[in-house]
PyMOL Python script that loads the backbone (N, CA, C, O; Angstrom):
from pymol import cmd

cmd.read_pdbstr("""\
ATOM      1  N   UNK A   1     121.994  93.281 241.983  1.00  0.00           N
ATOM      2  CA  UNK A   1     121.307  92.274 241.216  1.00  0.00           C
ATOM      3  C   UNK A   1     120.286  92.894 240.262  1.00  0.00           C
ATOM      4  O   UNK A   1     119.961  92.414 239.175  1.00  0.00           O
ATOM      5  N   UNK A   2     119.718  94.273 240.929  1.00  0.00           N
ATOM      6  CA  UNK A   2     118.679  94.671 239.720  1.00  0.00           C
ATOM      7  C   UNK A   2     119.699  95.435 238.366  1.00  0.00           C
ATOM      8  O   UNK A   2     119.418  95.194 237.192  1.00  0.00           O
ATOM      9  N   UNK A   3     120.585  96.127 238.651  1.00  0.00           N
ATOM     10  CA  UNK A   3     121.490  96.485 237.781  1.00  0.00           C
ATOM     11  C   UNK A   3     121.432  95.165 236.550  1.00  0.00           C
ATOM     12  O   UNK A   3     120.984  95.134 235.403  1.00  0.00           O
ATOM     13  N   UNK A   4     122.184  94.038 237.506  1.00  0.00           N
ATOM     14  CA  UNK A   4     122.651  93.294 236.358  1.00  0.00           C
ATOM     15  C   UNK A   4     121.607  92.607 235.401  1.00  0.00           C
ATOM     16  O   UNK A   4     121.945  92.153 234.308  1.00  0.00           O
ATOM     17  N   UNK A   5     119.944  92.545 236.017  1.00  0.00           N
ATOM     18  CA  UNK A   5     118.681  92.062 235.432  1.00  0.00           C
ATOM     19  C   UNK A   5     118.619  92.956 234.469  1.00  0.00           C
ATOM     20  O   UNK A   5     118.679  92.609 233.289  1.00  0.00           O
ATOM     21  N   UNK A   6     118.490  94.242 234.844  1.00  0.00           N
ATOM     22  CA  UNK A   6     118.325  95.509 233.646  1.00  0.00           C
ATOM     23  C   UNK A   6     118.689  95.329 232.522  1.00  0.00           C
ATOM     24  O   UNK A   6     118.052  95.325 231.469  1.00  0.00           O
ATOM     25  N   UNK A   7     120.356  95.083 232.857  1.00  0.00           N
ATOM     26  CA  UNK A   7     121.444  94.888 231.889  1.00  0.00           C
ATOM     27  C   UNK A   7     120.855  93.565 230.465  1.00  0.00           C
ATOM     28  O   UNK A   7     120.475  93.612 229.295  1.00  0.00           O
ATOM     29  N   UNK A   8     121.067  92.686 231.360  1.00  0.00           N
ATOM     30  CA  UNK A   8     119.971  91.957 230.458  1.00  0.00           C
ATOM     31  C   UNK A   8     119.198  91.774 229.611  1.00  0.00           C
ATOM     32  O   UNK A   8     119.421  91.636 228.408  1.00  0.00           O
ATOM     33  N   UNK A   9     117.897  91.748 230.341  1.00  0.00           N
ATOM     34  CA  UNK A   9     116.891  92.439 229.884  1.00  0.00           C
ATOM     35  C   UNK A   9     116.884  93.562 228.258  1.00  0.00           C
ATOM     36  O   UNK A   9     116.202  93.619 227.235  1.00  0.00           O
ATOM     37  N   UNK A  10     118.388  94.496 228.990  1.00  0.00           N
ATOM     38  CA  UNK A  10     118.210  95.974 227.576  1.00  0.00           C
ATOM     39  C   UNK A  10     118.975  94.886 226.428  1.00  0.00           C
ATOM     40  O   UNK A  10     118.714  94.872 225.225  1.00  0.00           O
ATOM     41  N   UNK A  11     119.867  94.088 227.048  1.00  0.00           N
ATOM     42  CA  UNK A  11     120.603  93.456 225.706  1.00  0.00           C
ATOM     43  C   UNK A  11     119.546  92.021 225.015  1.00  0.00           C
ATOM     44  O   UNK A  11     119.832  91.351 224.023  1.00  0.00           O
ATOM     45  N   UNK A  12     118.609  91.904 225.686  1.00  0.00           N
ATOM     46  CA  UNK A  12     117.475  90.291 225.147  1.00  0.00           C
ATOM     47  C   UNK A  12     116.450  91.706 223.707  1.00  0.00           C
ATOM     48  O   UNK A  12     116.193  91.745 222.504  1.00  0.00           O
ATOM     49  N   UNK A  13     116.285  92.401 224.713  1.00  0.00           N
ATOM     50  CA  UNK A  13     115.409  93.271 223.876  1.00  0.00           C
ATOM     51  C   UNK A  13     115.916  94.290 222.497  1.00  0.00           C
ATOM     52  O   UNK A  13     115.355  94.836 221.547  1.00  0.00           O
ATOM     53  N   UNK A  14     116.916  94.204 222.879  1.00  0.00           N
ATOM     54  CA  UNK A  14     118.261  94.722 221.769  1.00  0.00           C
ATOM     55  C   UNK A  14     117.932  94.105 220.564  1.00  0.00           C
ATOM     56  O   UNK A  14     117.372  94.514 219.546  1.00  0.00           O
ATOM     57  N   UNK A  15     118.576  92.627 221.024  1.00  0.00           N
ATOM     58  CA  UNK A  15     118.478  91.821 220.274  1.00  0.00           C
ATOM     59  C   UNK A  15     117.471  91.413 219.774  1.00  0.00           C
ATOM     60  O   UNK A  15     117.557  91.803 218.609  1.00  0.00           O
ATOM     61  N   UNK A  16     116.605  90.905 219.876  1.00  0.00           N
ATOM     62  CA  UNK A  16     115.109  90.710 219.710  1.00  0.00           C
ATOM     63  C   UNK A  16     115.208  91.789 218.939  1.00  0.00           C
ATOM     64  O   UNK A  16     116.082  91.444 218.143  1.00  0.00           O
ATOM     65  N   UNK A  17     114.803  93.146 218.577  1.00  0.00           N
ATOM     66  CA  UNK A  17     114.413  94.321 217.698  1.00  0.00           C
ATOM     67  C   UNK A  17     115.320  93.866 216.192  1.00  0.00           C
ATOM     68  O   UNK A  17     114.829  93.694 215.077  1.00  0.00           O
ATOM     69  N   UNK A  18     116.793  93.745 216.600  1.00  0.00           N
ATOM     70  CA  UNK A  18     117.982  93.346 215.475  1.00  0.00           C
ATOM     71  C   UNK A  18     117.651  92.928 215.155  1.00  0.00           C
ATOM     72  O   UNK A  18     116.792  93.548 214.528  1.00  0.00           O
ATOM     73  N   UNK A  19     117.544  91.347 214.881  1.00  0.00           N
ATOM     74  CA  UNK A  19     116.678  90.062 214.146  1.00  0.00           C
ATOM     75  C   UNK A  19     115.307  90.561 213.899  1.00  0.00           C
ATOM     76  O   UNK A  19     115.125  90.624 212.683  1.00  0.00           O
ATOM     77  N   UNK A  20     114.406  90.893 214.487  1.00  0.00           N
ATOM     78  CA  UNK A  20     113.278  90.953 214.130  1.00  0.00           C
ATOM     79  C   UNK A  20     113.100  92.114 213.018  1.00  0.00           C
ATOM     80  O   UNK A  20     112.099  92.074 212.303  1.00  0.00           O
ATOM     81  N   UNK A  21     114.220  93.329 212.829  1.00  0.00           N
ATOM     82  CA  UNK A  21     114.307  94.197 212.120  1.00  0.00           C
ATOM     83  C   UNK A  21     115.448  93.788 210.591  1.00  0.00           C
ATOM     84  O   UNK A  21     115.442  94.534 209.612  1.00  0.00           O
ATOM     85  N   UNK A  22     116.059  92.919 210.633  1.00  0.00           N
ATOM     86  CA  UNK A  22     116.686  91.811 209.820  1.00  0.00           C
ATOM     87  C   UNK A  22     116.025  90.934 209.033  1.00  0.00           C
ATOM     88  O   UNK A  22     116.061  91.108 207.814  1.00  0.00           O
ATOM     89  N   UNK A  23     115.356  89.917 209.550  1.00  0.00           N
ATOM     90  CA  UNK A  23     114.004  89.234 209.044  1.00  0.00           C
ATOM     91  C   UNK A  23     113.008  90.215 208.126  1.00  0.00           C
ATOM     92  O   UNK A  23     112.496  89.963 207.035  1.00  0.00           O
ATOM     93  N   UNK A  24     112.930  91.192 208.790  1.00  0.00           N
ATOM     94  CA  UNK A  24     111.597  92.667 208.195  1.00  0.00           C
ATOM     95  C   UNK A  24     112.466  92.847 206.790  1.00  0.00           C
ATOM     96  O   UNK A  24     112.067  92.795 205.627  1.00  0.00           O
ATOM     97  N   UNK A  25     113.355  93.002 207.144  1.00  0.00           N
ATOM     98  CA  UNK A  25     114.247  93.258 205.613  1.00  0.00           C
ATOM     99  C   UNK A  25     114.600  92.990 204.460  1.00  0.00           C
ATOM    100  O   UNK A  25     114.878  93.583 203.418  1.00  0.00           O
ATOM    101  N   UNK A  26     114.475  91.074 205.190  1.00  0.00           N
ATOM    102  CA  UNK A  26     114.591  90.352 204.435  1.00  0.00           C
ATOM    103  C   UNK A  26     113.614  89.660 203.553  1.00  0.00           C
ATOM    104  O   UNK A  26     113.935  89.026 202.548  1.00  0.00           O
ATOM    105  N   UNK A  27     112.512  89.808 203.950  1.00  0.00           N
ATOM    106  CA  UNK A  27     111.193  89.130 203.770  1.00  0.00           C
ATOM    107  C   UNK A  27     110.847  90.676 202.745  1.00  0.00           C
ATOM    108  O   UNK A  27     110.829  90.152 201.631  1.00  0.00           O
ATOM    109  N   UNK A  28     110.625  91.918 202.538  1.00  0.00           N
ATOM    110  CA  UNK A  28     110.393  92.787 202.263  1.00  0.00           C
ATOM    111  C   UNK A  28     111.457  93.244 200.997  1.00  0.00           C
ATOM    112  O   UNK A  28     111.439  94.311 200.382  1.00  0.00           O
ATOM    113  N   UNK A  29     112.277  92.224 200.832  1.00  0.00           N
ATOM    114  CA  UNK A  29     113.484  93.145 199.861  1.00  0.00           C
ATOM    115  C   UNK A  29     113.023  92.916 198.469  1.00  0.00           C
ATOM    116  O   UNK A  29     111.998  92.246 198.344  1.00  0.00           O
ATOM    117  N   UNK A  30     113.671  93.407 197.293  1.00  0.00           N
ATOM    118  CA  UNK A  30     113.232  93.293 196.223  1.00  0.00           C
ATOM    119  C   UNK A  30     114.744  92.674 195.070  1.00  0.00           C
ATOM    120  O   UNK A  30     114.817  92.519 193.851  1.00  0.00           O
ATOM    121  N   UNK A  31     115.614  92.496 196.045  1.00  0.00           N
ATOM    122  CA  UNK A  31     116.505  92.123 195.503  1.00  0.00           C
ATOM    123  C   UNK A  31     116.923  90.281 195.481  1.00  0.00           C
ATOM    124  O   UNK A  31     117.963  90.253 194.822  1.00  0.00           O
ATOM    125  N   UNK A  32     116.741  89.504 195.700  1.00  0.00           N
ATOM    126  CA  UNK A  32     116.578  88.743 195.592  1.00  0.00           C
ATOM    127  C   UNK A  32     116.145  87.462 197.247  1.00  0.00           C
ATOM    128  O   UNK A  32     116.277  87.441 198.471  1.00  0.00           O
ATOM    129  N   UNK A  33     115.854  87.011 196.645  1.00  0.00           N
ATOM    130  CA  UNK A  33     115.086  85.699 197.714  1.00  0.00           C
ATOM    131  C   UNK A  33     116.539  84.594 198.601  1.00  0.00           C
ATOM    132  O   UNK A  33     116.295  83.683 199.392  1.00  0.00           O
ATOM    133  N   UNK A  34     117.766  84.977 198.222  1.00  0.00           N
ATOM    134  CA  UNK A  34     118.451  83.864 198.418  1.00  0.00           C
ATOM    135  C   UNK A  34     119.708  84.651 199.557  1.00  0.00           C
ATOM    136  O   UNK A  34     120.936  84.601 199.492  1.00  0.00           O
ATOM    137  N   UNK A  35     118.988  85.211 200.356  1.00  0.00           N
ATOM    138  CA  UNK A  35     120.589  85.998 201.688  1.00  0.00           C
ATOM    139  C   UNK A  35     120.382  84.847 202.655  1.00  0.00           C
ATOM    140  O   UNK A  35     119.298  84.445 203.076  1.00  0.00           O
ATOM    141  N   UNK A  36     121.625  84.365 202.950  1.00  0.00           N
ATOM    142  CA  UNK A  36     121.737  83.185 203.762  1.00  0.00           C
ATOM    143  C   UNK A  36     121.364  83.931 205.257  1.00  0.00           C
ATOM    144  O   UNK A  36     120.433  83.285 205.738  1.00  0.00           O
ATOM    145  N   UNK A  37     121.659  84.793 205.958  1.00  0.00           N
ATOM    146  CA  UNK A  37     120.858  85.174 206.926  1.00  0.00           C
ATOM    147  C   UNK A  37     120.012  85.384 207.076  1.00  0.00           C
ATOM    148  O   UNK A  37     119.668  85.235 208.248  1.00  0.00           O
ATOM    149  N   UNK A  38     118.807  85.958 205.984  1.00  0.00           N
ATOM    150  CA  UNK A  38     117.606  86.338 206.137  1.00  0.00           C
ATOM    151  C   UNK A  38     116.748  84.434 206.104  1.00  0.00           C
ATOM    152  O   UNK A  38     115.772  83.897 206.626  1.00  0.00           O
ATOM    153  N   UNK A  39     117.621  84.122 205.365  1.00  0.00           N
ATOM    154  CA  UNK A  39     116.775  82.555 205.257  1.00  0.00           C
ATOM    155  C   UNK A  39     116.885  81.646 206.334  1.00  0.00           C
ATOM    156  O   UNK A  39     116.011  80.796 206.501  1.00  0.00           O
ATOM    157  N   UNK A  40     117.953  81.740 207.150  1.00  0.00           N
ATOM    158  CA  UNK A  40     118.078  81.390 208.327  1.00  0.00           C
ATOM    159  C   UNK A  40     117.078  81.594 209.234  1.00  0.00           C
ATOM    160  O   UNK A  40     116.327  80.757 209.735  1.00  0.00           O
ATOM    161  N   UNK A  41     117.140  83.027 209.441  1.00  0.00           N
ATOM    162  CA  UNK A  41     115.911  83.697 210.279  1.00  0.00           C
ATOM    163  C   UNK A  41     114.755  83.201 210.139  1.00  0.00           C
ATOM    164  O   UNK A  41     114.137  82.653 211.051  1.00  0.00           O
ATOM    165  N   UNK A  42     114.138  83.419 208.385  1.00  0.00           N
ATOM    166  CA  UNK A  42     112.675  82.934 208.465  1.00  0.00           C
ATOM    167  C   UNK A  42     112.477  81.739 208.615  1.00  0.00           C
ATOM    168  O   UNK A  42     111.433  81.455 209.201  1.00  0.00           O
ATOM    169  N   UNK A  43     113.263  80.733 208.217  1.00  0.00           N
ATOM    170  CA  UNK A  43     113.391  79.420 208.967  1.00  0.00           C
ATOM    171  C   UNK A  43     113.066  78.939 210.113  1.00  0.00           C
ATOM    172  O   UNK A  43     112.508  77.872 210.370  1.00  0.00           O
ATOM    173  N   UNK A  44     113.372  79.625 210.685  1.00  0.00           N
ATOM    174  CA  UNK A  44     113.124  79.682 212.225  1.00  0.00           C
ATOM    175  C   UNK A  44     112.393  80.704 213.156  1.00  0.00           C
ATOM    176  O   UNK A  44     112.520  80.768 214.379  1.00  0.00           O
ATOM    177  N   UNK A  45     111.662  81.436 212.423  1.00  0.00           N
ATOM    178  CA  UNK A  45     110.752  82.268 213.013  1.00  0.00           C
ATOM    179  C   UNK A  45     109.264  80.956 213.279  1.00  0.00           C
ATOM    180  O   UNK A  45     109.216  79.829 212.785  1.00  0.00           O
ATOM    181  N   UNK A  46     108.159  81.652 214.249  1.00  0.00           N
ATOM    182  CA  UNK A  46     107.212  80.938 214.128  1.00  0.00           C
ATOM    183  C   UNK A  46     106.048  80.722 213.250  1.00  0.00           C
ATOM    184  O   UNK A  46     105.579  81.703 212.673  1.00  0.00           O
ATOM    185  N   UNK A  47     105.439  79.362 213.049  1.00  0.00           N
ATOM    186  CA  UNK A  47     104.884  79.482 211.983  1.00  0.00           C
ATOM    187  C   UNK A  47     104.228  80.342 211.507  1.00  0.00           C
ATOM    188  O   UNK A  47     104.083  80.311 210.285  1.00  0.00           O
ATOM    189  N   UNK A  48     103.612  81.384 212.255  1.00  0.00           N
ATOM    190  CA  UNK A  48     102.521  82.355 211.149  1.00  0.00           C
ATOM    191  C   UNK A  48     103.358  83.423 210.673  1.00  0.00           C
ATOM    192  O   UNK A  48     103.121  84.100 209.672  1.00  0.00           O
ATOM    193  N   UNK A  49     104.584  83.568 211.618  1.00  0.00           N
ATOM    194  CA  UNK A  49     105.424  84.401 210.970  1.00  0.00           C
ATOM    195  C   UNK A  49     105.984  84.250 209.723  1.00  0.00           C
ATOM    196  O   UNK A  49     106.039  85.074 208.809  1.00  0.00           O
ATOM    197  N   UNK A  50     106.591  82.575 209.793  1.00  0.00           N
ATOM    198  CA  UNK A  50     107.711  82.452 208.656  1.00  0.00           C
ATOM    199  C   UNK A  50     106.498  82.185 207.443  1.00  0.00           C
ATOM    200  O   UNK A  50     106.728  82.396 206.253  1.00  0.00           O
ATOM    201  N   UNK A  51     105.257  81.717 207.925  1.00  0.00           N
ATOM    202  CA  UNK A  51     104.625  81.829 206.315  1.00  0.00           C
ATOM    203  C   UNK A  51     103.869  83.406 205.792  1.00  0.00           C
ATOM    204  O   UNK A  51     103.663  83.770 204.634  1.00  0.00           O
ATOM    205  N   UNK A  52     103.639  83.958 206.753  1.00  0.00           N
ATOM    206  CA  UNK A  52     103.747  85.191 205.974  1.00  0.00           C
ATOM    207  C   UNK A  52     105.296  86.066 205.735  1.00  0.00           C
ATOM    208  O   UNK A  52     105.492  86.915 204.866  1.00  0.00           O
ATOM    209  N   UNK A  53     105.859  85.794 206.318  1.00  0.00           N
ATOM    210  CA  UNK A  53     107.336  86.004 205.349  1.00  0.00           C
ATOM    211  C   UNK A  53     107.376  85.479 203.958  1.00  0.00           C
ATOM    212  O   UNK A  53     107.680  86.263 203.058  1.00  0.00           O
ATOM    213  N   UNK A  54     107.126  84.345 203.707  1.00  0.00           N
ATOM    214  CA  UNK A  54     107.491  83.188 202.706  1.00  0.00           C
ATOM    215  C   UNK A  54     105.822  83.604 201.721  1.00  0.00           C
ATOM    216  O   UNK A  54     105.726  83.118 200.594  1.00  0.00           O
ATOM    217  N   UNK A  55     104.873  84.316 202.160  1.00  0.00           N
ATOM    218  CA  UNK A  55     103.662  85.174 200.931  1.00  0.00           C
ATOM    219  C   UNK A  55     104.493  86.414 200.646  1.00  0.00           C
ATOM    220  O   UNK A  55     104.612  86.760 199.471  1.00  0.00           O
ATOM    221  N   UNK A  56     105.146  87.197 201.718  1.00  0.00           N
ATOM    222  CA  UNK A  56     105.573  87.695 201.354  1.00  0.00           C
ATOM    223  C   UNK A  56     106.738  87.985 199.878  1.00  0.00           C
ATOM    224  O   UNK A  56     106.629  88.844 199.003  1.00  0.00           O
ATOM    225  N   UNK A  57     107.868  86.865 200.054  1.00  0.00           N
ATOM    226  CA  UNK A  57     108.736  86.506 198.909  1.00  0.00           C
ATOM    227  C   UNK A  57     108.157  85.849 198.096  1.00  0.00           C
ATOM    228  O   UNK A  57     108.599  86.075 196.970  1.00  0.00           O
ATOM    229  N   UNK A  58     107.138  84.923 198.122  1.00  0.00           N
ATOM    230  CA  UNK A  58     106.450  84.777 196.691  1.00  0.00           C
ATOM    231  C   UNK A  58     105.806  85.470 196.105  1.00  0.00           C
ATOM    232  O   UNK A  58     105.568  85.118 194.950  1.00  0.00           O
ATOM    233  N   UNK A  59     105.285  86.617 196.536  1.00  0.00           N
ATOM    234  CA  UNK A  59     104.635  87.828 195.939  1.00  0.00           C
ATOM    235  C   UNK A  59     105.547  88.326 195.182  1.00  0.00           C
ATOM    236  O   UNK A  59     105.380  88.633 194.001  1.00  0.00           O
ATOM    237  N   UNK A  60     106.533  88.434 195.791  1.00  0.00           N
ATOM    238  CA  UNK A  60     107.787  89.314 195.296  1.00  0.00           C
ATOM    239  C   UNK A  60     108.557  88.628 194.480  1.00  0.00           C
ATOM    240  O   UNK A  60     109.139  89.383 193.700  1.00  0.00           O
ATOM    241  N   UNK A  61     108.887  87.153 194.281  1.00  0.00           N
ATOM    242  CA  UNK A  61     110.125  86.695 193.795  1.00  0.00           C
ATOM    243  C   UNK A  61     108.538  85.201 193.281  1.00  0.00           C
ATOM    244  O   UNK A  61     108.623  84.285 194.099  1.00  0.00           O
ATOM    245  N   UNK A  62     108.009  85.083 192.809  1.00  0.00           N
ATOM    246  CA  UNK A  62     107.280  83.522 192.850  1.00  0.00           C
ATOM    247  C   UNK A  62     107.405  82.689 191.458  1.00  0.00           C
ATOM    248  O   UNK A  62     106.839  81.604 191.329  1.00  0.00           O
ATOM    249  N   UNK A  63     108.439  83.465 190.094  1.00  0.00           N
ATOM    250  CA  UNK A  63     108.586  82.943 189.532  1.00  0.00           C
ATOM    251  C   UNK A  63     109.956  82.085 189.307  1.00  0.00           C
ATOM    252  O   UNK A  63     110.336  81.626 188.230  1.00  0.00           O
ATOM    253  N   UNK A  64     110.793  81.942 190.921  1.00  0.00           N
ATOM    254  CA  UNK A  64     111.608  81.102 191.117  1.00  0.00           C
ATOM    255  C   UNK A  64     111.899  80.334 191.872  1.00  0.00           C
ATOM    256  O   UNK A  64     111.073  80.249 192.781  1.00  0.00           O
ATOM    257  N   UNK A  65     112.941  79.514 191.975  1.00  0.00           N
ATOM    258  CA  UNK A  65     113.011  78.650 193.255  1.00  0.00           C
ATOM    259  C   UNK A  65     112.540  79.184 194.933  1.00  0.00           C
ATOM    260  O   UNK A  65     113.020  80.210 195.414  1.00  0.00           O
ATOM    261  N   UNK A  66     111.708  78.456 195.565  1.00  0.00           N
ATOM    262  CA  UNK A  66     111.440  79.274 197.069  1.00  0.00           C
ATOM    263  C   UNK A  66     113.219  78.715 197.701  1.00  0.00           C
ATOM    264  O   UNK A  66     113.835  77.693 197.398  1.00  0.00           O
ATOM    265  N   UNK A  67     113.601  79.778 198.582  1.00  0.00           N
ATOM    266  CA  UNK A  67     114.095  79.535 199.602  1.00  0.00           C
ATOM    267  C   UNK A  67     113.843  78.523 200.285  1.00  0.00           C
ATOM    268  O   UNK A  67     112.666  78.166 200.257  1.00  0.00           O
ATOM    269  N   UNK A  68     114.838  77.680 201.152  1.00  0.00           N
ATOM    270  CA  UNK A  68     114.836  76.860 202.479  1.00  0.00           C
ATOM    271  C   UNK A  68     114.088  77.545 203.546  1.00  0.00           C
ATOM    272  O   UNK A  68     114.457  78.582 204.096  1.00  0.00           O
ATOM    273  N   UNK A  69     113.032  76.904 203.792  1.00  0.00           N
ATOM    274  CA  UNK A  69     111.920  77.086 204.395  1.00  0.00           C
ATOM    275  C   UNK A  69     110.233  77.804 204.087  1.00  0.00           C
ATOM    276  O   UNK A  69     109.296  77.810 204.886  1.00  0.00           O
ATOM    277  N   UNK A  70     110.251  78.268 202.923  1.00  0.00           N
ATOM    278  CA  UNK A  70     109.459  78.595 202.072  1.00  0.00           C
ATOM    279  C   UNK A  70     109.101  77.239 201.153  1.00  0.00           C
ATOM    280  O   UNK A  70     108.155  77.487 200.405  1.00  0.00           O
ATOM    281  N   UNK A  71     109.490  76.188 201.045  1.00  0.00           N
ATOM    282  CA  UNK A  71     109.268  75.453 199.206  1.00  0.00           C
ATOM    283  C   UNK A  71     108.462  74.480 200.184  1.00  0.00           C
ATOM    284  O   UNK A  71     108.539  74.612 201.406  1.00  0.00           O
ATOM    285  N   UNK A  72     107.744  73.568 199.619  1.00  0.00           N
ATOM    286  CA  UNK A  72     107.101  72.242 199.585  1.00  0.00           C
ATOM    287  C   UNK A  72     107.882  71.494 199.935  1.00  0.00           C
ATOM    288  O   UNK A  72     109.082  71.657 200.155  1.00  0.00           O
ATOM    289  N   UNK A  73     107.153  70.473 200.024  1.00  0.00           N
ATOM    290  CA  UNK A  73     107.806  68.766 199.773  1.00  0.00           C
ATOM    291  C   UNK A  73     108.556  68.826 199.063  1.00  0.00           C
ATOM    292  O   UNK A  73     109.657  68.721 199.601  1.00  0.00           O
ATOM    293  N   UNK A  74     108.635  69.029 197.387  1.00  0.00           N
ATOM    294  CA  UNK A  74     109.364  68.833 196.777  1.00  0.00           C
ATOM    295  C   UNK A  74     110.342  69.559 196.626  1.00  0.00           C
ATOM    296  O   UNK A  74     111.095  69.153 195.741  1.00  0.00           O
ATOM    297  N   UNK A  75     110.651  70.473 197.122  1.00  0.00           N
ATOM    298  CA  UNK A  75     111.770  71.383 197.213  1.00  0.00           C
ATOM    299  C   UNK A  75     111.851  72.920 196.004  1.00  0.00           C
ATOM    300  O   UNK A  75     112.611  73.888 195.989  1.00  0.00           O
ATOM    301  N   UNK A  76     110.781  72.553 195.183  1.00  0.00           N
ATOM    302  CA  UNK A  76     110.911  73.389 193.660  1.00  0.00           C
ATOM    303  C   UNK A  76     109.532  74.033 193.649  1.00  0.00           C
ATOM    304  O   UNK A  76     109.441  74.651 192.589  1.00  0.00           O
ATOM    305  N   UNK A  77     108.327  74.168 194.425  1.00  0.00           N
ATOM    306  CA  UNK A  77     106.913  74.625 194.885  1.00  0.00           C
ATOM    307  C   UNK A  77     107.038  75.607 195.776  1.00  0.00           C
ATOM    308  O   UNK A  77     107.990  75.178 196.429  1.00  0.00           O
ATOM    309  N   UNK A  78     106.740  76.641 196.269  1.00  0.00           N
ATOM    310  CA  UNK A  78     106.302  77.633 197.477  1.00  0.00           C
ATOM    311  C   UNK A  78     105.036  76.457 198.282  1.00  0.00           C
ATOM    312  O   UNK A  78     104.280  75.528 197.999  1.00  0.00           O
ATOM    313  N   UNK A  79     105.326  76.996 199.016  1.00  0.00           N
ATOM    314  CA  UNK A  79     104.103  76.158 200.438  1.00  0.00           C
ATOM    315  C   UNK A  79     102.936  77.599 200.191  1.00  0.00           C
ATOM    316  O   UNK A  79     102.986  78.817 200.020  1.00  0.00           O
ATOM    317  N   UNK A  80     101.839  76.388 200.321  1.00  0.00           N
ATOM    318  CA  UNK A  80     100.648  77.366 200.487  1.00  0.00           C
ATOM    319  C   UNK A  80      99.953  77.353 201.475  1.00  0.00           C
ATOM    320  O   UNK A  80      99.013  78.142 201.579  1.00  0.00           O
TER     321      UNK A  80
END
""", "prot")
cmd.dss("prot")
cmd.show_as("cartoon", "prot")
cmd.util.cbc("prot")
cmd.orient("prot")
């Protein structure tokens, strides 16, 4: 049983690093604001995360549409 906890455990933490090193990538790139996985991710990261992700890409990208989960109300604004 501790074997198979281990096992676990190495694959939660695996994972966890992947995404969290995915997201880092995505939030940080200079190529554009619109990878359907990275927007997924910050979507759903927690809030202080996904809004400093989302300062992040408006720093970088803020003279265009924000991404799904980055924009306002109105869909065409960055959230501040």
């Amino acid at each position: 049983m501790r074997k198979l906890l281990s096992i676990v455990l190495v694959i939660v933490i695996a994972s966890a690093v992947t995404l969290g090193w995915r997201w880092y990538s995505y939030v940080s790139n200079t190529d554009g604001p619109y990878d359907e996985v990275g927007i997924e991710l910050n979507s759903r990261m927690p809030l202080p995360l996904r809004k400093w992700g989302c300062d992040r890409l408006k720093a970088t990208f803020g003279a265009v549409l924000p991404p799904y989960g980055c924009s306002a109300e109105d869909g065409k604004s960055w959230i501040e």
